[in-house]
C-alpha positions in Angstrom: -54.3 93.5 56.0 -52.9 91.7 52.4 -54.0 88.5 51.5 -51.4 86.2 50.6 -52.2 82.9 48.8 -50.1 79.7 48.7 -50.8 76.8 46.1 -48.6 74.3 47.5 -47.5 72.1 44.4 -48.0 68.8 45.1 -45.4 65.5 45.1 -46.9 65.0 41.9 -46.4 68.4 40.5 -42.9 68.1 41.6 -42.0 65.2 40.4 -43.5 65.3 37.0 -41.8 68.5 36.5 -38.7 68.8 34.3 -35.8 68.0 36.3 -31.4 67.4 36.2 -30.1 64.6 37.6 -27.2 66.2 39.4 -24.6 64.1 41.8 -22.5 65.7 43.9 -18.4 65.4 43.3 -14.9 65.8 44.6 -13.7 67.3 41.5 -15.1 70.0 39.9 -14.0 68.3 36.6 -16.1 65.4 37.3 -19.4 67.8 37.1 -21.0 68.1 34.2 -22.3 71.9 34.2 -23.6 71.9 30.4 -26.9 71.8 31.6 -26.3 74.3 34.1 -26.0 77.4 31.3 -29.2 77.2 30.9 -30.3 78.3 34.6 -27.9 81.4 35.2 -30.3 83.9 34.8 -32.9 82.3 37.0 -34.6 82.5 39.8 -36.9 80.7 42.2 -37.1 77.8 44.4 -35.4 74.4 43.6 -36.3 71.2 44.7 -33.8 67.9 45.4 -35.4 65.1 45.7 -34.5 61.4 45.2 -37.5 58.0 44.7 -39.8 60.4 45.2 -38.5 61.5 48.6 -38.4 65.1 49.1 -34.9 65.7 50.3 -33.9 69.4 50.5 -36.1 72.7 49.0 -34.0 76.0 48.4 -34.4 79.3 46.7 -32.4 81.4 45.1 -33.1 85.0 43.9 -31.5 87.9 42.2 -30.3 89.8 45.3 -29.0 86.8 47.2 -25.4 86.5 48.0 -25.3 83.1 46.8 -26.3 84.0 43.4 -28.5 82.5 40.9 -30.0 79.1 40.5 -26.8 77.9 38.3 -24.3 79.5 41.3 -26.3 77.8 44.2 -25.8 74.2 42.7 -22.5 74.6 41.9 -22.4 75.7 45.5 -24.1 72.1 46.5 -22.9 69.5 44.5 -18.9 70.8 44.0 -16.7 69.7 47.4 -14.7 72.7 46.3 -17.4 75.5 46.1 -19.5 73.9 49.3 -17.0 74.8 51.9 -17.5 71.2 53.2 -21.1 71.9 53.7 -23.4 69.6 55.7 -25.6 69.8 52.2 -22.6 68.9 50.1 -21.8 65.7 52.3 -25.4 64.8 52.4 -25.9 64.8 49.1 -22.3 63.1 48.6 -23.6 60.1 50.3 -26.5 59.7 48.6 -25.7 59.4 44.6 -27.3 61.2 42.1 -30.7 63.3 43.6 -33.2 65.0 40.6 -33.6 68.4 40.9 -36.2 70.5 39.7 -36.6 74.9 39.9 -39.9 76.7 40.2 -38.8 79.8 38.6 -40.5 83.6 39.4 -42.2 83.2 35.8 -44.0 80.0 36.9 -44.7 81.3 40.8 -46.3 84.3 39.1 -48.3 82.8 35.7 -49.1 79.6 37.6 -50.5 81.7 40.4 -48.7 79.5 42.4 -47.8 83.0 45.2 -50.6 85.4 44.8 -50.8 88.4 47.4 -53.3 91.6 47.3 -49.9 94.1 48.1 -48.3 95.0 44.4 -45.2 95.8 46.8 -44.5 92.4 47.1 -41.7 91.3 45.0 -40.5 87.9 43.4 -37.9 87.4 45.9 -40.5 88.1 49.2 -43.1 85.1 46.5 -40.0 82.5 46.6 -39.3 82.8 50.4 -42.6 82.3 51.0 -43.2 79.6 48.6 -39.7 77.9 49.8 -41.1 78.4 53.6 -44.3 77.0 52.7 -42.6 73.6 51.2 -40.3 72.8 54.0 -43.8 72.8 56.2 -45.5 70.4 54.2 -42.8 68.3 53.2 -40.3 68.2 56.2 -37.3 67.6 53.8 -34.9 65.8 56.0 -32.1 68.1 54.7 -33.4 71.0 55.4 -32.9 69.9 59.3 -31.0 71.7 61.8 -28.5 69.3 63.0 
């Protein structure tokens, strides 16, 4: 049997980690995606949250359909990529939510996914890591309405 190990990062953690402030638009020329460059190439879970609420947790990794970290916001926070998404509105509502990523690098020097099996990749860490926040933090977009 393999031994998987979960630190949980805490509210603090979370929201003393570097974040984007990130509101969701009509118009994709009303997003600023400058700050978005920098993410394309990664990987991980992400993390919306807004006065220290915990709104929505996600992950992203290399061999999802949705693409990387850069792709999957777009996805969120554009009416035009969402596809009219329940996210998308939600966030629409709401006004401008901070987001921060836990990328593979950090899950894996911060020993924040740890399992015994060296078949265990870094997508197989961020589901489990993702999994393991919606538990502790119920965010209320992550609910099945």
């Amino acid at each position: 049997m393999e031994n998987i190990n979960v630190r949980i990062p805490t509210m603090d953690y979370i929201f003393n980690h570097q974040f984007m402030s990130l509101k969701a638009v009509e118009n994709s020329k009303d997003f600023n995606s400058l700050e978005l460059d920098k993410y394309k190439e990664k990987y991980g879970v992400y993390i919306h949250y807004q006065n220290d609420k915990i709104l929505y947790v996600g992950q992203t990794t290399a061999e999802s359909a949705y693409g990387n970290f850069r792709g999957r916001l777009k996805r969120e926070f554009i009416k035009s990529y969402s596809h009219d998404s329940a996210l998308f509105n939600n966030l629409l509502q709401i006004g401008t939510v901070k987001t921060v990523l836990i990328d593979y690098e950090e899950i894996n020097n911060k020993k924040i996914v740890t399992v015994t099996d060296p078949n265990i990749t870094d997508r197989q860490k961020s589901l489990i890591l993702e999994q393991c926040l919606i538990a502790a933090y119920n965010p209320e977009f992550n609910k099945a309405k």
